[in-house]
C-alpha positions in Angstrom: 0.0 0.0 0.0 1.7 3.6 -1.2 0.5 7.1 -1.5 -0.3 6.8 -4.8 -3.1 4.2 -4.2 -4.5 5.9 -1.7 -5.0 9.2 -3.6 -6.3 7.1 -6.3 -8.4 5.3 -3.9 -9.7 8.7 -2.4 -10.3 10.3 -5.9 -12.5 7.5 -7.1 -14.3 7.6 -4.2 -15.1 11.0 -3.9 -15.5 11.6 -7.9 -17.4 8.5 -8.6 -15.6 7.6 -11.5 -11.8 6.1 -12.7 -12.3 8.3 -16.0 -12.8 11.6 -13.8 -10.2 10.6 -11.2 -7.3 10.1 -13.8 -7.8 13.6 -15.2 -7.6 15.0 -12.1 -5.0 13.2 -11.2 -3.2 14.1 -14.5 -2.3 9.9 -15.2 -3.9 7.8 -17.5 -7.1 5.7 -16.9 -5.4 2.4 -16.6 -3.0 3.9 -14.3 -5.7 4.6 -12.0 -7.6 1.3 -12.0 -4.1 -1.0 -11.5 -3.6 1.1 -8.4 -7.7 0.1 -7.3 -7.0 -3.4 -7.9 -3.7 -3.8 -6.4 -5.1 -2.4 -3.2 -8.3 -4.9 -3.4 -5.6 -7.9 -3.8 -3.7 -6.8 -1.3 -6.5 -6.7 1.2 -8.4 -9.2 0.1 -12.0 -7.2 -0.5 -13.5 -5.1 -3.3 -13.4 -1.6 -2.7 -15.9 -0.5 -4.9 -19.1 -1.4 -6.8 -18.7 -1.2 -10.2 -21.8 -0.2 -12.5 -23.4 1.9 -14.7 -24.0 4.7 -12.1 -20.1 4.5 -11.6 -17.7 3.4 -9.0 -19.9 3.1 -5.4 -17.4 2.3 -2.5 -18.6 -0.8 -0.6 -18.8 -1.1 3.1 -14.9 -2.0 3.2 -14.3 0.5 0.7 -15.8 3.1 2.8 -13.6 1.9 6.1 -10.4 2.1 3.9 -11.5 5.8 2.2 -11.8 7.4 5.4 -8.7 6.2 7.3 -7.1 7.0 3.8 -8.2 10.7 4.0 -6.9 10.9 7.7 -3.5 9.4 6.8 -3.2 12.0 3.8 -4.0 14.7 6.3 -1.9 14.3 8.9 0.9 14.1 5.9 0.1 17.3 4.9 -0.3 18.3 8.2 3.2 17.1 8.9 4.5 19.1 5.9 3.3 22.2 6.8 4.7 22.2 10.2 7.7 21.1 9.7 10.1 24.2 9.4 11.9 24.8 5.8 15.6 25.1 5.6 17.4 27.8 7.1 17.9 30.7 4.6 16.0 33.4 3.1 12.5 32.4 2.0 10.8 34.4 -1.0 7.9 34.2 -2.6 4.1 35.8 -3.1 1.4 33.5 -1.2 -1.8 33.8 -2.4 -4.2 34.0 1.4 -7.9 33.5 1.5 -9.7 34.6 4.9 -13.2 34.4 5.6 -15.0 37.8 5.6 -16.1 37.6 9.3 -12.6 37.1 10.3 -10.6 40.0 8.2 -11.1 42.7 11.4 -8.8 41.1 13.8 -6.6 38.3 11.7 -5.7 40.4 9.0 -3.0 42.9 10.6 -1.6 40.4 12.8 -1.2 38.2 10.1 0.9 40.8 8.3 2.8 42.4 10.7 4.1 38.4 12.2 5.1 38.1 8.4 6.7 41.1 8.2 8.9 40.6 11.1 9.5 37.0 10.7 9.7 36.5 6.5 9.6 40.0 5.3 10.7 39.0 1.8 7.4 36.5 1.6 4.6 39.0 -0.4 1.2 38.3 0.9 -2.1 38.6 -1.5 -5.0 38.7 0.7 -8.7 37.9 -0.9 -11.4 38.1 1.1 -14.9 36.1 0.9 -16.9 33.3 1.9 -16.4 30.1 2.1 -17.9 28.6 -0.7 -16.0 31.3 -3.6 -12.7 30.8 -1.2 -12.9 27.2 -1.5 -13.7 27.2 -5.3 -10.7 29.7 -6.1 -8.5 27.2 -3.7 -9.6 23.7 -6.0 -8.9 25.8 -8.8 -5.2 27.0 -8.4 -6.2 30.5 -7.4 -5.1 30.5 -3.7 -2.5 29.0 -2.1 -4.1 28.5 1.2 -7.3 29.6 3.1 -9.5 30.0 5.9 -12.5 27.6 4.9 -15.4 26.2 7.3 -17.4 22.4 7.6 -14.9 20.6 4.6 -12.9 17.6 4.7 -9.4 17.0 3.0 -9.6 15.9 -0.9 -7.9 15.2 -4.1 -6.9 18.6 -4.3 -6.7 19.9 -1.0 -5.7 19.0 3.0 -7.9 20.6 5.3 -6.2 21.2 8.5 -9.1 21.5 12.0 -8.2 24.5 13.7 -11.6 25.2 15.8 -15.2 25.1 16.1 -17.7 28.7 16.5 -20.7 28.7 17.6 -23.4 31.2 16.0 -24.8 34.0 17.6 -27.9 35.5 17.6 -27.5 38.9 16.8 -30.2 42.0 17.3 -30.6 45.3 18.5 -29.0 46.7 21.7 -32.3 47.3 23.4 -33.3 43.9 22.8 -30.9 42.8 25.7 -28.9 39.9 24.6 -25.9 39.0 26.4 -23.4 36.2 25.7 -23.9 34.6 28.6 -27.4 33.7 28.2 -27.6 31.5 25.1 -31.1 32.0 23.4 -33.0 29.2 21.9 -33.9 28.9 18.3 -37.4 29.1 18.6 -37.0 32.7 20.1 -35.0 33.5 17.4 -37.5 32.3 14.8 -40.0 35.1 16.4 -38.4 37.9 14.8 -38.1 39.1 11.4 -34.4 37.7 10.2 -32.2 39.3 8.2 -30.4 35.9 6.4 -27.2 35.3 4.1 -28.8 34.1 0.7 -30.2 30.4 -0.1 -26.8 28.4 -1.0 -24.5 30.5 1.1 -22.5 28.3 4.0 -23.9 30.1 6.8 -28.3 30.4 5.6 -27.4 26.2 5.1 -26.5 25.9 8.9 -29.6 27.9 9.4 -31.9 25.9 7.5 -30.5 22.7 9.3 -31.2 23.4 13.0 -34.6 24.9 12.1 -36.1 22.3 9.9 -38.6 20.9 12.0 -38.5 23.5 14.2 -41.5 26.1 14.3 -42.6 29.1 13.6 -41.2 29.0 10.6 -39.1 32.1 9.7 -40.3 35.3 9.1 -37.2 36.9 6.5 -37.3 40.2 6.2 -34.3 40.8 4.0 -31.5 37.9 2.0 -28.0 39.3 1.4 -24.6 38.1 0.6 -22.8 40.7 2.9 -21.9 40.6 7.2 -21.3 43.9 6.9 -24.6 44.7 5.3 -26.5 42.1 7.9 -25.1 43.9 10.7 -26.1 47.5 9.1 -29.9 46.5 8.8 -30.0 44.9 12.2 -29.1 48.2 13.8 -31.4 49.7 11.7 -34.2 47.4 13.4 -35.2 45.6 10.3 -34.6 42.0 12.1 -32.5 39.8 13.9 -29.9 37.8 12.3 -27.4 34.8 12.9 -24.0 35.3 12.3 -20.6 33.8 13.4 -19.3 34.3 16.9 -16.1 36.1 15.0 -18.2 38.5 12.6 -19.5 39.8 16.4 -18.1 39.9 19.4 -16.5 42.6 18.4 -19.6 44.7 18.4 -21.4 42.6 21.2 -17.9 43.9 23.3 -18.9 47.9 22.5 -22.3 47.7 22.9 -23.2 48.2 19.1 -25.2 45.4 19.2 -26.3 42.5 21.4 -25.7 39.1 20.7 -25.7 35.7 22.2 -25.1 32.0 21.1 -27.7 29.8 19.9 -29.1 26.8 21.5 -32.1 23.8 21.2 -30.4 23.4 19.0 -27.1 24.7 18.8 -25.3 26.1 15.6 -21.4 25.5 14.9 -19.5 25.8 12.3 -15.8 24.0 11.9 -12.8 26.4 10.6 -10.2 24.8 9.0 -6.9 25.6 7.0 -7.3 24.7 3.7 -4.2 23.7 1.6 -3.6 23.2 -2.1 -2.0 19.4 -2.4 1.0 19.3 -4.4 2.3 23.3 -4.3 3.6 23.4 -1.2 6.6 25.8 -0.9 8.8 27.4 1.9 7.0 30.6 1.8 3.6 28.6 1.9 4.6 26.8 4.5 5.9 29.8 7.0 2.3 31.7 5.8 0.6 28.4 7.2 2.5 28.3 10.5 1.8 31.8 11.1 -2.0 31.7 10.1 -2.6 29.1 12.5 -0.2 30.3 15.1 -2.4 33.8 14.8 -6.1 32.2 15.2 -4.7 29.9 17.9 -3.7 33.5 20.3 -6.8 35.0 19.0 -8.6 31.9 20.5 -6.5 31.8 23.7 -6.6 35.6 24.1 -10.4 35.5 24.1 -10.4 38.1 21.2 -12.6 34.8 18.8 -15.1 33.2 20.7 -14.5 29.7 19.7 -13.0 26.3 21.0 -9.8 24.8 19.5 -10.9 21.7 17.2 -10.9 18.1 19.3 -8.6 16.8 15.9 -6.4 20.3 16.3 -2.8 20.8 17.7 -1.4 24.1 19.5 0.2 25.9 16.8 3.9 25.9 16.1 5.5 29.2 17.0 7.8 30.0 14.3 10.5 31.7 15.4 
């Protein structure tokens, strides 16, 4: 059993098909299949169903698939914390952060890197998870801030913590994060939502299916910031990441509080592009973790460190 099987073996599995897997694996078909069949001879079971639907892992196929992923990720896990050789390192990095992270993680991000690797140029992008993640698969980033994904073909996802969502409304409507407030007393205010098919609104419509009143939405949009705006104007309440508003909750701009029965998390991880790894990607990675793990510790993001997460490496 070698690497190579096990990407294959992941890649079929998560594509559904040898064809797809060998072009984005950039080998031939055949390739692709010898490496499926050595690992079934080798442990004795058939991996995958084969029909005209595709390739459907079976049970064992399924068992094998999932340690596969973990093995793969604590590789690249290992990678990118293990510290590059000594010399200069150079180089642009392409960053993607979430947007309700960029008021407190983007300055200490670049001031560590200009201490520590000043001859590493950072280009930030900022947006959700779902454009980040696409621009990521596609070559476009380097590394990003992502949320609820696991590792694939293209990419290691490395756990760095789990957030809660907050209710969010008006400072006269008294919430305080120490009081968590149920969904159902959320649901009795006009909401102000992320659109249908953002990350966030599918969290939402999770925990409240089945759960009534149904929403009353007042207004859809794409934007925190804009969220945030018509909340203080007293057009609704909205749900939002712990990190989009403590910061607010903390000056009295707003009041916020968690959500519970049932509670709302989301999982941040450290997404990395497989196969581009570099010295200068590799000190941005140390230093983006090493930056959310003091904001965790500090206080500063409201959020517990992932159960599968390390402390951070400091890079020195």
């Amino acid at each position: 059993m070698d690497l190579k099987q096990l990407i294959a073996l992941v890649t079929v599995a998560e594509v559904g098909s040898v064809t797809k897997a060998a072009q984005l694996l950039h080998v031939v078909q055949p390739a692709v299949t010898r490496q499926i069949r050595a690992l079934e001879r080798e442990l004795g079971v058939e991996l995958f169903e084969r029909s005209r639907a595709g390739m459907i892992p079976t049970d064992a196929g399924l068992v094998l698939v999932e340690r596969a992923r973990r093995a793969l990720a604590e590789l690249d896990r290992a990678r990118a914390q293990l510290r590059p050789e000594t010399g200069h390192i150079r180089g642009v990095v392409r960053v993607g952060l979430l947007e309700s992270v960029i008021d407190f993680l983007v300055e200490p991000l670049v001031a560590a890197m200009a201490e520590r690797h000043p001859e590493v140029t950072l280009h930030i992008v900022t947006a959700y998870s779902g454009d980040l993640q696409r621009w990521l698969d596609a070559g476009d980033l380097d590394l990003s801030l992502l949320y609820d994904l696991s590792s694939g073909p293209s990419m290691a996802m490395i756990p760095l913590l789990e957030e809660r969502l907050w209710a969010v409304a008006p400072l006269g409507e008294g919430l305080s994060p120490e009081r968590p407030v149920s969904l159902v007393e959320v649901l009795g205010h006009p909401l102000v939502l992320p659109i249908s098919g953002h990350g966030l609104r599918a969290i939402f419509d999770r925990a409240r299916a089945g759960v009534t009143p149904h929403p009353r939405i007042a207004v859809e949009t794409n934007s925190i910031s804009v969220q945030k705006q018509l909340v203080l104007g007293g057009y609704g309440w909205s749900v939002l990441p712990a990190a989009g508003v403590a910061a607010d909750v903390a000056a009295g701009r707003l009041s916020g509080a968690p959500v519970t029965a049932p509670e709302m998390t989301r999982a941040v991880v450290l997404g990395i592009q497989r196969g581009h790894a570099s010295p200068a990607v590799d000190a941005v990675s140390r230093q983006l973790s090493e930056q959310v793990w003091r904001l965790v510790s500090s206080g500063r993001w409201p959020a517990l460190p992932s159960p599968s997460a390390a402390a951070a490496p400091t890079d020195q």
